[in-house]
C-alpha positions as CSV (number, residue, x, y, z in Angstrom):
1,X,28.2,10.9,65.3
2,X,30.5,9.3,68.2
3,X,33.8,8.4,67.6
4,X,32.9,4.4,67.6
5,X,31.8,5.5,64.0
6,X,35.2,6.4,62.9
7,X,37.2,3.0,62.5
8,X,40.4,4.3,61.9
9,X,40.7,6.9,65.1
10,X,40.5,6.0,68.6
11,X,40.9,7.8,71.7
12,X,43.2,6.5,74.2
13,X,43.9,8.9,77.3
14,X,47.4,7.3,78.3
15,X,48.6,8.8,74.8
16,X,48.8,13.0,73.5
17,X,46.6,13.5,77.0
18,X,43.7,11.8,75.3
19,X,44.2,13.6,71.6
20,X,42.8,11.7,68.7
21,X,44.9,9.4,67.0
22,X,44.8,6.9,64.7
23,X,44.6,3.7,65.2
24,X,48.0,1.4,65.2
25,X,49.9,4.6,65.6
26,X,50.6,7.8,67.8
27,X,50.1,10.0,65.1
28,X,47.4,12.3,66.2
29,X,44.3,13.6,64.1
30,X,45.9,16.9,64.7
31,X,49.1,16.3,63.1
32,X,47.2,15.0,59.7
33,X,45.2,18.5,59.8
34,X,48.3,20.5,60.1
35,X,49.9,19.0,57.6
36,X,47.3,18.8,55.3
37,X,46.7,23.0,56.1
38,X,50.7,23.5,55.0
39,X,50.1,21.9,51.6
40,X,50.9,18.2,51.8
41,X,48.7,15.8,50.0
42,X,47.5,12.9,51.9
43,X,49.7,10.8,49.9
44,X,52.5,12.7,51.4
45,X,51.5,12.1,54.7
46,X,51.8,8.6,54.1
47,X,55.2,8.9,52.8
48,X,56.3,11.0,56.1
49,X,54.2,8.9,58.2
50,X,54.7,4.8,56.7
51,X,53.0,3.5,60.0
52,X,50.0,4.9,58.3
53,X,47.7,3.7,55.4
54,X,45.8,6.0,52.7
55,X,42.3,5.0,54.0
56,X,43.4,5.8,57.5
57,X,44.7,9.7,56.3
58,X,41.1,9.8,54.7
59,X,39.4,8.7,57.8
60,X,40.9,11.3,60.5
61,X,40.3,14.1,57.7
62,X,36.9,12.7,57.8
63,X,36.4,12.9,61.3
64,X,37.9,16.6,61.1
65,X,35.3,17.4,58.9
66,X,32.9,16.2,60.5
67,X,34.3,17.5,64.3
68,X,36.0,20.6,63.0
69,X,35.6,22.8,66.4
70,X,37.4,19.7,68.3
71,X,39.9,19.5,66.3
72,X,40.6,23.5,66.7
73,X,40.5,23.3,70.0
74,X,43.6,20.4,70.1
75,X,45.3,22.9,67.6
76,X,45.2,26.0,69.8
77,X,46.0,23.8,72.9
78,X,49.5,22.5,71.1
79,X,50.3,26.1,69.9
80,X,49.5,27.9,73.0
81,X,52.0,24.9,74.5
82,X,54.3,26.0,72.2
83,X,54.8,29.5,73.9
């Protein structure tokens, strides 16, 4: 599957160096995994994130599923930042 199959996330290199996001926001794919692996619902997300709607938290979760080794990568990346 390309990313053209995913209408919620979009690519756009000027933003996160080309990271994921979704679309109508700068909140990166990323972010929603991370969050999602310390506990929060994707409801929650939504609350924290109002720029973004339900089916759009479902859609980049989807996309992580179905791209998990990507989406790994753009996690160690930002950690290894980090230090």
């Amino acid at each position: 599957m390309n990313i053209s199959s995913y209408t919620y996330i979009a690519r756009d290199v000027t933003m996160h160096g080309g990271e994921l996001t979704v679309c109508g926001s700068a909140v990166t794919v990323r972010t929603i995994v991370e969050r999602t692996q310390l506990g929060e619902t994707p409801e929650q997300i939504v609350e924290a994130y109002p720029v973004l709607m339900l089916v759009q938290v479902h859609a980049a979760l989807g996309y992580y599923y179905d791209h998990t080794e990507e989406i790994y990568h753009y996690i160690r990346e930002n950690r290894e930042a980090l230090w």
